[in-house]
GULUMDO-959903 format. One record per residue: residue in one letter; x, y, z of N, C-alpha, C in turn. Coordinates in steps of 0.2 Angstrom, whole numbers, plus 5000, padded with zeros to 4 digits. Example, Ala and Ser with C-alpha at 12.3 -4.5 7.8 and 13.67 -1.06 7.14 Angstrom:
// GULUMDO-959903
a506649725039506249785039506649845039;s506449895035506849955036506450005039;
END
This chain:
// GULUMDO-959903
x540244405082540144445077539444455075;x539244385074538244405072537944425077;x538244405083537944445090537944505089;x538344535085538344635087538044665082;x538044615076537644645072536744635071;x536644585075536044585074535844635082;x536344665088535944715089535944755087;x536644775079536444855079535844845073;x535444805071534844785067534244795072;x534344775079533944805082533744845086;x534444895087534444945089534044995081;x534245025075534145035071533345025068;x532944945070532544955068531844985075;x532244985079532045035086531945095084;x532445115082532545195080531945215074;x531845165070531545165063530745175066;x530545135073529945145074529645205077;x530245245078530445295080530245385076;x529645425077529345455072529945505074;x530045545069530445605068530345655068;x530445705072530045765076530045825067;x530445805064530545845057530045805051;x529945875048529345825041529945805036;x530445825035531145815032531645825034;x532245805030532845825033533345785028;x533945835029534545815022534545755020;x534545715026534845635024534245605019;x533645625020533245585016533045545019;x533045455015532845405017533345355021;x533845395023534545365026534345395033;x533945435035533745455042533645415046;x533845395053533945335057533045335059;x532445375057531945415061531545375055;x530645355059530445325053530045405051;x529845415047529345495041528645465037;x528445475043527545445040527145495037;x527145475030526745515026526045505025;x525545545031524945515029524445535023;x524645615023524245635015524845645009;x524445625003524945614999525445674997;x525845684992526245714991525745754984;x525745824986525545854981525745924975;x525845924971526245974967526146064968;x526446084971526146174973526546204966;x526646234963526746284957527046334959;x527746354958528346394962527846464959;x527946534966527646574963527946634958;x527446654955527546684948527446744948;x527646794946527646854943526946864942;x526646944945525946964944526046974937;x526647014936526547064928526647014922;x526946954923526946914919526346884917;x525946884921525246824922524746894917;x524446844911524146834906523246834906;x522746884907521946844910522046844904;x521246804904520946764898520746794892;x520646814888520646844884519646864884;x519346894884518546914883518546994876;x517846954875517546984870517647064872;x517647104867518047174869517047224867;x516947254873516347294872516247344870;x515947374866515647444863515647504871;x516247534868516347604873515847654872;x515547664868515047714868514247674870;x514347614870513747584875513747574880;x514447574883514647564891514547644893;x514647684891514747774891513747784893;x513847764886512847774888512447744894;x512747684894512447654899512347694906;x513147724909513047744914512747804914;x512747864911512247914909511647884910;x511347824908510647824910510547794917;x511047764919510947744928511047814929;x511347864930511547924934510947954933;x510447964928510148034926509348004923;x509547934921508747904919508547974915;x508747974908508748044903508048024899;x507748064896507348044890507848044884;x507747984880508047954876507547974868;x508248004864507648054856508248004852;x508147954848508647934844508447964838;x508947974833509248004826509847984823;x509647974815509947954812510947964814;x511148024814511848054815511948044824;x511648034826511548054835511248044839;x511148004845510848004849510548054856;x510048094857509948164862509848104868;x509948164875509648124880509648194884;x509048184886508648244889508748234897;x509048274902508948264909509048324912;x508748324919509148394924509548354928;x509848394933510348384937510548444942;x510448424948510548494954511248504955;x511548564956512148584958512348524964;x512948484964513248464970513548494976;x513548554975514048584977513348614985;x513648604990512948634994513048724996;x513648744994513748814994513548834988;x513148804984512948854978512848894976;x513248964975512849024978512249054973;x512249014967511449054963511149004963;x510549054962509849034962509448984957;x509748934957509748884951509648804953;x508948814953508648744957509048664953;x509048674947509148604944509448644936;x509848604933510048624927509748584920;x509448604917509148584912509448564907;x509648524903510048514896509948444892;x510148444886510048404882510848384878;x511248314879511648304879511448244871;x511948284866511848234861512948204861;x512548134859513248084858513048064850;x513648064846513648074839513547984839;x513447944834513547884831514347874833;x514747894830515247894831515847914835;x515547924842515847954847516047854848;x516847854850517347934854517647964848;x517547934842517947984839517748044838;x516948054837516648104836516748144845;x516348224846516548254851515648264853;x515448224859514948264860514748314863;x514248354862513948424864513448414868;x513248504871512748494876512348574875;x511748574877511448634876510948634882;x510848684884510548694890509948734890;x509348704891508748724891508348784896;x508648784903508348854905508248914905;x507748924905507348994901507649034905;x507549034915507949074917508549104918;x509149064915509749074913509849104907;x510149174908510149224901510549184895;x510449204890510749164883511349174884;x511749214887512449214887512849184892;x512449174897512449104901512649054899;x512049034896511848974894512348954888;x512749004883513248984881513748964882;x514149024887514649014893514848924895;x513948884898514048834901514148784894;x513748784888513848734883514748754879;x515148804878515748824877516148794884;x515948774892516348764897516348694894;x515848644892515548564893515948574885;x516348574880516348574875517348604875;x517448624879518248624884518448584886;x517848554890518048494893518248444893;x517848434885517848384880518548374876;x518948434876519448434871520048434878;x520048454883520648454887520748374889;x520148344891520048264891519948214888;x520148224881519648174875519848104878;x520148094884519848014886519447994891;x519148064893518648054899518148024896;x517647994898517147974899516648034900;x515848004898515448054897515148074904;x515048014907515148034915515348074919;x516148064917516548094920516748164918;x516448194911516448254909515748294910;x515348264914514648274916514848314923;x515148264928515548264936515948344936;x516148334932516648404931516548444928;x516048464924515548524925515248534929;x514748514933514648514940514948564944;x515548524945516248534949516448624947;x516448624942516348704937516048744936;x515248724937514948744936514748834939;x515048834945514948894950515648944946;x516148924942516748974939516348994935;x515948934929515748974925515449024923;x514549014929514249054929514449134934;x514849134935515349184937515649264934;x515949204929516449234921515649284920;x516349324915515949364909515249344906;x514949354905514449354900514449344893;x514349314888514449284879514149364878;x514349394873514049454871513449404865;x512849414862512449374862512149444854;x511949424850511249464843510849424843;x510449504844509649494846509549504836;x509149454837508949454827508049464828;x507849534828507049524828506749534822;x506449504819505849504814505549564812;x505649604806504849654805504349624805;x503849664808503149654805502749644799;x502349604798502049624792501649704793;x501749714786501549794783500749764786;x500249814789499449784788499249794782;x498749774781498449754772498049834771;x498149844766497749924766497049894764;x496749954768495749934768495649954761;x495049944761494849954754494750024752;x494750034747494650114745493950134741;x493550164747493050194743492950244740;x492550234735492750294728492250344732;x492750404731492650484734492850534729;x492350604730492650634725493250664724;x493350674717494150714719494250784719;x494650774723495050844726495650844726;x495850914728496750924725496950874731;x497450874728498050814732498050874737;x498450834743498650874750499350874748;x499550934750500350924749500650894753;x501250874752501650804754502150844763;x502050814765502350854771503150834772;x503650894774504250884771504450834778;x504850804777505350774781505750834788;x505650814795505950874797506750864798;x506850944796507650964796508050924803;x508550894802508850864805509050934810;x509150904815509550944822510150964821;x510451034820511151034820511451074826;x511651044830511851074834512651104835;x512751174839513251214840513751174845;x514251214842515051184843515251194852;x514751254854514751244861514251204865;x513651184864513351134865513451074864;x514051074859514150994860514750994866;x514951064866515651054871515351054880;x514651064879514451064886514150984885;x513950954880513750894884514150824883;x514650844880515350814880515350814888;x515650874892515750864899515150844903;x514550854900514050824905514050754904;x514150704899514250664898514850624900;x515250644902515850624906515450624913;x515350674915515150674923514650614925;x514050624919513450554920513750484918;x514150474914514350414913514950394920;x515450434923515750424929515350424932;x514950464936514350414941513950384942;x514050354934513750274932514050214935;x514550214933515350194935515450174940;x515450234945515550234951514950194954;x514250214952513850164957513650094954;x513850074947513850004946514549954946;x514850014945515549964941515749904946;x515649914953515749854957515249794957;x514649774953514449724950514649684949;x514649614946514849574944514649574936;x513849604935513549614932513749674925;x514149714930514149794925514849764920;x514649794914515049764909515149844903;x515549874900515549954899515849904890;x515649934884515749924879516449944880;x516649944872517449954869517350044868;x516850054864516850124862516450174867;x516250114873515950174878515250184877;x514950164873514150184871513950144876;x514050084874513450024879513649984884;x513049984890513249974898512949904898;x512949854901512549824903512549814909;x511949844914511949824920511449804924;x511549774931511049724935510249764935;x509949724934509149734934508749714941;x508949754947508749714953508049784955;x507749754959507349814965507049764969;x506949804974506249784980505649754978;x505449804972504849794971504649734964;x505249704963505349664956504649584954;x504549584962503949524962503349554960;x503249644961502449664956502749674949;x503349664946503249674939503049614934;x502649614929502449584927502949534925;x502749474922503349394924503749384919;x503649434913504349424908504749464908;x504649534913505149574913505449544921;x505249504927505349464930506149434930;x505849374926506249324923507249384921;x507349444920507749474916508249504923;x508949474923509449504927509749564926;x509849574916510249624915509749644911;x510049724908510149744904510549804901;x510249824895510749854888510849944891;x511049974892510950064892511550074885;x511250104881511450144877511450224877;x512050244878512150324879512550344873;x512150394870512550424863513050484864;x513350474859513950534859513650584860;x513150614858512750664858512450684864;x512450634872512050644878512250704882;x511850744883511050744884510750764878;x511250804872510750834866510050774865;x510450694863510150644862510050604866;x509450574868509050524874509550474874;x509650464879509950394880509250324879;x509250274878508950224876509050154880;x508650124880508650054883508449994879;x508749934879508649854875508649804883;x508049784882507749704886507849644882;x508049604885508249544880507449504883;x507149534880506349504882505949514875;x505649484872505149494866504449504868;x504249504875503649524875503449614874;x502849614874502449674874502549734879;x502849704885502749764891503749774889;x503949744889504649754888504849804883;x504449794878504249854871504049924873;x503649914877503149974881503949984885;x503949964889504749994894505150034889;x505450014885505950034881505650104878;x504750114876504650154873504550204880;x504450194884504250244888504950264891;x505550244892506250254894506550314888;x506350304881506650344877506150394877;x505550394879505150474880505450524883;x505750484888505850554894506250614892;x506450634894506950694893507650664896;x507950684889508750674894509150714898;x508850774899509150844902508850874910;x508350814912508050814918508250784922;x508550734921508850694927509550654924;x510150614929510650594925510550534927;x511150474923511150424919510850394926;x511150394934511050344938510050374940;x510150434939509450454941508750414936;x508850404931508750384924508450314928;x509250274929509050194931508450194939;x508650224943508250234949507450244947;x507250284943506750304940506450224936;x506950204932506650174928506350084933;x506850074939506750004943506050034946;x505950094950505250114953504750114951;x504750144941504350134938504050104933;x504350014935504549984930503849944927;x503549944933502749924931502149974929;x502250054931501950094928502150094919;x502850094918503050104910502650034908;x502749984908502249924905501549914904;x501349964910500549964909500150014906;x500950044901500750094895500550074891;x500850004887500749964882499949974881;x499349964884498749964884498650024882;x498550094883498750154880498950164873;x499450134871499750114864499250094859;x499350134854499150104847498350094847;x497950144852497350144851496950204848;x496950224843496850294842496250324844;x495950384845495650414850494750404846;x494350384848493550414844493550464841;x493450454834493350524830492950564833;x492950634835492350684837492050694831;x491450724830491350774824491450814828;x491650884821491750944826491050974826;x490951004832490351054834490451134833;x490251144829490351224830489751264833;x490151314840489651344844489751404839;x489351444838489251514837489151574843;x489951614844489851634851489951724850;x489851764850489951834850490751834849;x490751914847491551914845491651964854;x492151914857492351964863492951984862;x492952044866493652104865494352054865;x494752064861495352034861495852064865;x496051994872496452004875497351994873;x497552054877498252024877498451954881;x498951924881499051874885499751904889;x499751894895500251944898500751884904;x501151894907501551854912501551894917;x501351854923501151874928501851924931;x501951974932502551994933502852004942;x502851934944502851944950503751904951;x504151964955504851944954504951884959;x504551854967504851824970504551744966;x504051764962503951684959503851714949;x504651704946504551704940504351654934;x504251614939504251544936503351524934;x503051584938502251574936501951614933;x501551614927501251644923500651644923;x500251704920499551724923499251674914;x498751634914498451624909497551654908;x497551704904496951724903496451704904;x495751704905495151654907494851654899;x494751604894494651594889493751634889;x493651674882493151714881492651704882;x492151614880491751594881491451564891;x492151594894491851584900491651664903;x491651694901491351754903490651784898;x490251744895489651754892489151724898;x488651754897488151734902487351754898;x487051714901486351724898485751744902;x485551804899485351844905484451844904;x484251804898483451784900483051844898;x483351884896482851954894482952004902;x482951954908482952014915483552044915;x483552114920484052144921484452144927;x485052134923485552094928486152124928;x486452154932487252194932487652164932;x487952174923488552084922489252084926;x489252154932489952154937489852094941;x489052094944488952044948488851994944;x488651964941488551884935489251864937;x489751894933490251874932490651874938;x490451894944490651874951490451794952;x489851784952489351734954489951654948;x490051684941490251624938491151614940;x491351674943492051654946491951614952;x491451634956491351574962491251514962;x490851504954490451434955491251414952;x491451444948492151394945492651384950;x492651404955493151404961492851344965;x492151354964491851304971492051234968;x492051214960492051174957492751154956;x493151174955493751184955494051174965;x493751174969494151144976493651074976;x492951064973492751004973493250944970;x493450964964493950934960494450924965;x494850964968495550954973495650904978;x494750914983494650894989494450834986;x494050814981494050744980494550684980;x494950694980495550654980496050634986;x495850704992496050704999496050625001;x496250625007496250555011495650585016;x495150505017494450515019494650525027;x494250575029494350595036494050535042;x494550495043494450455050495250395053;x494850385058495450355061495750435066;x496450415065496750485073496950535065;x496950605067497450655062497950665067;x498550655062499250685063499350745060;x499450795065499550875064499950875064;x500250945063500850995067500751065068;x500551075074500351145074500751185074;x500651245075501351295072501851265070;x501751255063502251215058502651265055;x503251295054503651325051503751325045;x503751325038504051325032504151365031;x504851375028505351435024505651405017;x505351435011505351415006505151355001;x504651325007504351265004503551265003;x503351254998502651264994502051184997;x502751144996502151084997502751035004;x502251005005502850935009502450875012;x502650825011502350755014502650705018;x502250655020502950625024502950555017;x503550545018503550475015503550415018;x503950415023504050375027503850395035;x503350345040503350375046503450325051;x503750355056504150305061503750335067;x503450255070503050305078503150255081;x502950255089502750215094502150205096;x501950155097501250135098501250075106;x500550075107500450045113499649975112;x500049915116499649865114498949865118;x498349875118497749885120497849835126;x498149765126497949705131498449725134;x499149715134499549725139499949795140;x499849835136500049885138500849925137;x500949845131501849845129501949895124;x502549945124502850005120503049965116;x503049975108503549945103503350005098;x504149985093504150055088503950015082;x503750055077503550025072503750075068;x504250055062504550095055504550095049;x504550145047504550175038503650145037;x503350175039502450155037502250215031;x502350165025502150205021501350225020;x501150265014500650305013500150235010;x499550245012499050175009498750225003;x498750184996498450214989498050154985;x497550164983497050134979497550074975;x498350084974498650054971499150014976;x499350024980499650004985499249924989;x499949914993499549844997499249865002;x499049835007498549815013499049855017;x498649875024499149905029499649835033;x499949865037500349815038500249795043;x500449745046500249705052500549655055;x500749675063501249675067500949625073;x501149605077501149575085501449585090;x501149585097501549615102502049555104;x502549595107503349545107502949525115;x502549555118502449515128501849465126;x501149495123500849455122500549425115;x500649425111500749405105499949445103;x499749495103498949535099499349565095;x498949545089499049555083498649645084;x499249685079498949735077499049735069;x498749795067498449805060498349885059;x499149925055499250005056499350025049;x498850065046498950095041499050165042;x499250175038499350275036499150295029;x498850355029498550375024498750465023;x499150485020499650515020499250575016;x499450665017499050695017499550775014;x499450825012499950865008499750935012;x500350925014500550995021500851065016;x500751085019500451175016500551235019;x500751305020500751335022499851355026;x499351315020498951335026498451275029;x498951205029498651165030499151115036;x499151105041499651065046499351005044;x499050955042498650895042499150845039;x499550825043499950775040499650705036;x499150675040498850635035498650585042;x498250515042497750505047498050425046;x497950385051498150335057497550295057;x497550235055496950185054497550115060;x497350105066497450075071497050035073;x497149945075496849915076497149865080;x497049865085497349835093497949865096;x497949925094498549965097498450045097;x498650105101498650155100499250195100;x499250245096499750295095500150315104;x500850325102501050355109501550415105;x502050415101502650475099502650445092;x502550515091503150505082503950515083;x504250465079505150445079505150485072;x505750495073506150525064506050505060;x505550535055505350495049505550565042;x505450515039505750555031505050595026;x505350645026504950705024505150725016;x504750755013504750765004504450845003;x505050885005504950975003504750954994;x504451004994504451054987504651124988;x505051134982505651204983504951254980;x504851294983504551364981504751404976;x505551384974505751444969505551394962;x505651344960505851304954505351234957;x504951224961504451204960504651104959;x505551114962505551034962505250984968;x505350924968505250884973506150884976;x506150874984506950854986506450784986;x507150714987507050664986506750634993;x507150665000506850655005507350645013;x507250695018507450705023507450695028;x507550665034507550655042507350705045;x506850715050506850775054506250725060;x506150755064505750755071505650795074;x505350805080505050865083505250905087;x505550965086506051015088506651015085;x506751005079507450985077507151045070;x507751085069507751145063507951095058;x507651085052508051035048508051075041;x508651075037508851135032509051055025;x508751085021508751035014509051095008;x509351105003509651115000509251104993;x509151134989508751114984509151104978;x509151044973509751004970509551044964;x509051084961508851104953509151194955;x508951244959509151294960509551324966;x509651274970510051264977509851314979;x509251324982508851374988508751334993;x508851374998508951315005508151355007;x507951275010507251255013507351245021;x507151255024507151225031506451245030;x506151185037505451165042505851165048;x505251165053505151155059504651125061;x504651085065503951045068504151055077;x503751075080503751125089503251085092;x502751055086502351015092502050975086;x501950905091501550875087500850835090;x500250835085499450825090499250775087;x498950705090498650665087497950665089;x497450675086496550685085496250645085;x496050605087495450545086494750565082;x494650565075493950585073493350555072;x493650495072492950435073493150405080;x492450405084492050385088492450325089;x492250275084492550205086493050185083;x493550145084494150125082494050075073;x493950115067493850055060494450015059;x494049945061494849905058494949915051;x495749905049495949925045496049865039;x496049845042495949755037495249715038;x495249655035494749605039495149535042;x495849545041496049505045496049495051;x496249405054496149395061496749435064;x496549435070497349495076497649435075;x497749355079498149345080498249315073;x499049305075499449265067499249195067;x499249155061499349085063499949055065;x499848985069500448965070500848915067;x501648955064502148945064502248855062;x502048835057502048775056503048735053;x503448705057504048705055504048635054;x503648605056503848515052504248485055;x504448495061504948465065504648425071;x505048375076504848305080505148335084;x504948345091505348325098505548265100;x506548275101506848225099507248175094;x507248225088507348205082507748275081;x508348275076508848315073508348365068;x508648425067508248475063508648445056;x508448465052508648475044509548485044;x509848455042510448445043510748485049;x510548475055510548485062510748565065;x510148585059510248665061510548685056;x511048675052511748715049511148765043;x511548805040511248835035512048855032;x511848875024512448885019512948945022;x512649005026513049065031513649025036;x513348995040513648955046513548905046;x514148855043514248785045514248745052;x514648805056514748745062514248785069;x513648805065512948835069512348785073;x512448725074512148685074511448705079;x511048765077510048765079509748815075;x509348825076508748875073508648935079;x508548995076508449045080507649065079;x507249105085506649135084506849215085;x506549255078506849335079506149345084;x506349395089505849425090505549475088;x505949505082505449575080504949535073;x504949455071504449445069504049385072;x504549355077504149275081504249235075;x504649245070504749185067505449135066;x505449085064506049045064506749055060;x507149055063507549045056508249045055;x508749005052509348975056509749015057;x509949075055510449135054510049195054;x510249255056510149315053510149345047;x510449315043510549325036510149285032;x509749235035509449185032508649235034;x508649265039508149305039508049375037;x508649415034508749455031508449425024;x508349375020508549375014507749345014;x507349325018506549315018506249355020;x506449415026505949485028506449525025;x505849585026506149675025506149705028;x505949685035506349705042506949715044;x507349755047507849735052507849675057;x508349645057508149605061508349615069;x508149595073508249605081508549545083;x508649545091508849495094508549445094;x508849375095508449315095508349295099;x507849285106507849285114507549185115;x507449155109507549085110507749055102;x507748975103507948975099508048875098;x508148825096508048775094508548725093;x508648675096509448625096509348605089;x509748585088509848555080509748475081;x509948455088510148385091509348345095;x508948385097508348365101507848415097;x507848465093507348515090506748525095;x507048535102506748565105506748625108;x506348695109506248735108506448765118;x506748835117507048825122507348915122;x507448935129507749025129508448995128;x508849045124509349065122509949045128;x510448995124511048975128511649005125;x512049035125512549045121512948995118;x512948925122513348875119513248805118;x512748785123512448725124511848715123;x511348655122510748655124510548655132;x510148675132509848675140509748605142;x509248545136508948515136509348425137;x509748435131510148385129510848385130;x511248445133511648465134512148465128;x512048455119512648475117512748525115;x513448515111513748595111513448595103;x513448665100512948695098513448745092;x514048765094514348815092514948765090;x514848715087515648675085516148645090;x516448615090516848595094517148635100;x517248615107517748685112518448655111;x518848715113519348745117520048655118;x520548655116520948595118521348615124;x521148655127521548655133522148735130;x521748775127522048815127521648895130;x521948945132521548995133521149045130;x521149055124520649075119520349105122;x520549175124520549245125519949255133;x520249205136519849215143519349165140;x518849145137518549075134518449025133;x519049005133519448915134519248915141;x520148855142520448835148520648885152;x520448875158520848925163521148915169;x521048855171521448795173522048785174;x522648815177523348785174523348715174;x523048675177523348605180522948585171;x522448595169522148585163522448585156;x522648665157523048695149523648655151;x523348655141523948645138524648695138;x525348625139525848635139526148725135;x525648705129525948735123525648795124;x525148815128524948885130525548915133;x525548975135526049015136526049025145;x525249065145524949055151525149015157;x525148925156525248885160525748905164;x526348925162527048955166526949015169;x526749055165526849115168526849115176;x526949185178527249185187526449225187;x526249195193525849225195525949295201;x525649345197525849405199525249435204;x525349495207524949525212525349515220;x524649485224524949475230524949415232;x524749355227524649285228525449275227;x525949315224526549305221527049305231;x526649385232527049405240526949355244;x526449315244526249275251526749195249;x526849185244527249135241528149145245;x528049195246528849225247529049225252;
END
């Protein structure tokens, strides 16, 4: 019996030295297995609930210094502190890269009260180019913002105006009161004692205008018709805005010519038309929201005109054209004339004439005015003179004098003359060209190119224009000097050329005067051998010319340049690396997935779009025959899809295996399943041989 227990003590303490393939196990320390614990036993903490768990409690910080803070990291503001409020003065550019106005950075001054957030802060916008009703729009949008989100952050209510920014300058316009100042009265001069004499009688006031029950009934309907084709040609604006009662228009302030007007009628998009009940009896009137002096002058010179001469859209047309002649009136204003003494001649009493109307029926319009008395006095020296012939002799001299006056002004004879020999007018007194379209030929290579709308060169006018050959790059240099055709004068006007020579006149635009009513037409297309008939808009007498041949004359010797400019242009300085990516790799705001730079050939200049070079020339544009990777900025002839150089694609991603109108895949084995094409039955004769 001890025998068998002391083997099962030693079978057991065998087992015991025996490691246990388990870190544990149910029996515990009753396990036959010995459990060697080399590191100690340490306590893990059963896990717990995130939502339960408590951080540490921290000092609680000032939210409008946290608010401020990030404002000056984002914008680094000028900081104005004041007792009620702190200002912080910054700009900030549109994020948005499709921004479609013209608004380089936004100017504003952002004040936060002492007591914000419970207080609300404000924002006011400082640029000058932005009209005041803009500029309200945008502090009324920031100021919404404020009230839809009162838990945004200042930051965050900054980010999302931004974001807004393109709705709101969009929207309506704020209608806005102009509050202008009088004048002081000027001080009266002093008064120097003179003798007395009777007072001058007080001059009455004039009788107000009363107008008949039928004139008001004809400009009532005139006044419908000119305010609808006001309508009609602004109303699609974004700009055009028509009052409640109908009197006042606000509309866009645009032209061609807007960079020669002076820079505070510049700076102005819109403006006011007011048309009164009473139009055409009463002028219609104009308000610039400009406080300068030429804008003054504008206004005064738009209410001179007559209102019965032209209508409302003829009005605005008139007044974009001649928006820098009305301003250069102002200088004219308010200057009163040099007192003359008066000189009294003592002249013989000559026979009094009647004063008569020329009674000529096929021109009523023109009247004979008498030769005033003192031009037919002559001084005859004691000799004997027959006063038939004298008074021949002073009718000549006053005529010779009188075409020195006319011809003075002519355009000076040199360069080619543009004729038209047997010129045809019917019904037309005067005519010019406005516009002239020709073809010309390159002195060095000999290349044709058209050149259009060459207007007339004037003392007031720019430089003549100046152009380059598309085969070898010679600069040419082509004015026109523009000349007043006549029944007895064919001379259209004379061609100042400089590395080029005339070859055809092209269809150019021409400006009849009516013979009956003595108007201007605004201006017509015609060329050589073509009958062309104009209609005259004041008495509707039809006008036709003809032109059967045309002569160009060379009258000076040698060819005067017409500028002092060099022939060739300089070169094209673009700022770009061979080898390196263009400006956001070609793209411009028109076309996103454009990836180069095009060269136009009708100027040889660069530019990523055609609309991108509509919106910097005044050319049409033409084809683009090279053109520039966005990916290497190397320059290169025209690929339709790839680079030549680099091989990438150019026009956005291709084709996934579909056929995309003949363009894609055409491939069966290639296209895609989902194509229709891939199955189809191949038809023809490849279908019979199959068979």
């Amino acid at each position: 019996m001890a025998t068998t227990t002391a083997q099962g003590d030693s079978k057991s303490g065998a087992s015991k030295r025996r490691a246990c393939r388990y870190f544990n196990t149910p029996k515990g320390d009753a396990c036959p297995y010995s459990h060697v614990v080399t590191v100690p036993r340490q306590y893990q903490a059963p896990n717990v609930d995130t939502s339960r768990v408590v951080s540490k409690p921290q000092p609680k910080e000032d939210l409008r210094t946290f608010q401020i803070g990030q404002i000056k990291r984002r914008y680094n503001p000028e900081i104005t502190e004041a007792d009620d409020c702190d200002s912080f003065r910054f700009s900030f550019s549109p994020s948005d890269p499709d921004f479609p106005f013209d608004l380089e950075a936004l100017s504003c001054v952002l004040k936060v009260p002492n007591a914000y957030p419970r207080g609300q802060p404000s924002l006011k916008v400082l640029n000058k180019e932005i009209p005041r009703g803009f500029q309200i729009n945008i502090e009324r949008g920031f100021s919404t913002i404020c009230t839809e989100s009162p838990n945004a952050t200042l930051l965050g209510i900054m980010n999302r105006l931004d974001r807004q920014l393109e709705a709101i300058l969009s929207g309506e316009m704020a209608e806005t009161i102009k509050i202008v100042a009088h004048r002081p009265k000027p001080e009266p001069a002093p008064v120097v004692a003179a003798p007395i004499s009777k007072p001058a009688p007080t001059k009455p006031n004039p009788p107000r205008t009363v107008h008949a029950a039928d004139d008001k009934a004809k400009a009532r309907l005139q006044r419908q018709a000119d305010t609808r084709q006001l309508e009609a040609r602004f109303g699609r604006l974004p700009a055009f805005k028509k009052s409640s009662d109908g009197l006042r228009y606000t509309l866009p302030l645009e032209s061609p010519k807007k960079s020669t007007w002076p820079a505070p009628i510049q700076a102005l998009r819109i403006f006011t038309l007011i048309v009164p009940e009473l139009y055409p009896l009463e002028p219609p009137s104009l308000v610039l929201d400009s406080e300068s002096d030429e804008a003054r002058a504008i206004e005064a010179a738009f209410s001179r005109r007559p209102a019965s001469s032209t209508t409302l859209t003829q009005s605005i047309n008139l007044l974009t054209i001649n928006m820098k002649d009305m301003a250069q009136e102002k200088q004219h204003q308010g200057q009163p004339a040099p007192a003359v003494e008066p000189r009294v001649v003592e002249l013989p009493i000559a026979p009094t004439t009647q004063v008569t109307s020329a009674a000529d029926p096929d021109r009523p319009h023109l009247h004979v005015i008498p030769r005033p008395p003192e031009w037919d006095m002559h001084e005859s020296d004691g000799e004997d003179s027959d006063s038939y012939d004298t008074g021949d002799d002073t009718e000549a001299s006053a005529e010779e004098s009188h075409e020195e006056q006319v011809y003075s002004t002519a355009p000076i004879e040199r360069g080619i003359l543009l004729s038209f020999p047997n010129l045809e007018l019917h019904s037309i007194e005067l005519m010019e060209v406005l516009s002239l379209s020709i073809t010309i030929k390159c002195d060095r290579c000999k290349e044709i190119m058209d050149v259009d709308r060459l207007r007339s060169i004037t003392p007031e006018s720019t430089a003549p224009r100046s152009e380059s050959c598309k085969k070898c790059a010679n600069g040419f240099v082509i004015g026109f000097r523009a000349d007043l055709i006549h029944s007895n004068s064919v001379r259209a006007g004379y061609l100042d050329l400089d590395g080029c020579t005339i070859v055809d006149m092209l269809p150019s635009t021409f400006a009849p005067t009516c013979a009956e009513c003595s108007v201007l037409y605004p201006g017509i297309v015609s060329v050589r051998g073509e009958n062309t008939i104009a209609i005259c808009r004041e008495c509707h007498k039809k006008m036709t010319f003809r032109i059967p041949e045309i002569k160009f004359l060379q009258i000076s010797a040698v060819n005067i340049r017409a500028s002092r400019a060099p022939g060739r242009k300089p070169k094209e300085k673009l700022g770009v690396v061979a080898g390196t990516e263009l400006p956001r790799r070609g793209r411009c705001t028109h076309y996103a997935k454009s990836y180069r730079w095009f060269r136009f050939s009708c100027c040889n200049k660069v530019f990523a779009c055609d609309r991108c070079h509509d919106e910097a020339e005044e050319h049409p544009n033409e084809h683009a025959n090279r053109m520039l990777c966005g990916y290497c900025s190397r320059e290169q002839n025209y690929r339709p899809e790839d680079c030549g150089i680099c091989h990438a694609v150019l026009i956005g991603r291709r084709g996934r295996g579909f056929w995309e109108g003949g363009k894609g895949t055409r491939d069966r084995a290639r296209m895609s399943r989902k194509d229709p094409r891939k199955y189809k039955r191949i038809g023809g004769s490849a279908a019979a041989k199959k068979t």
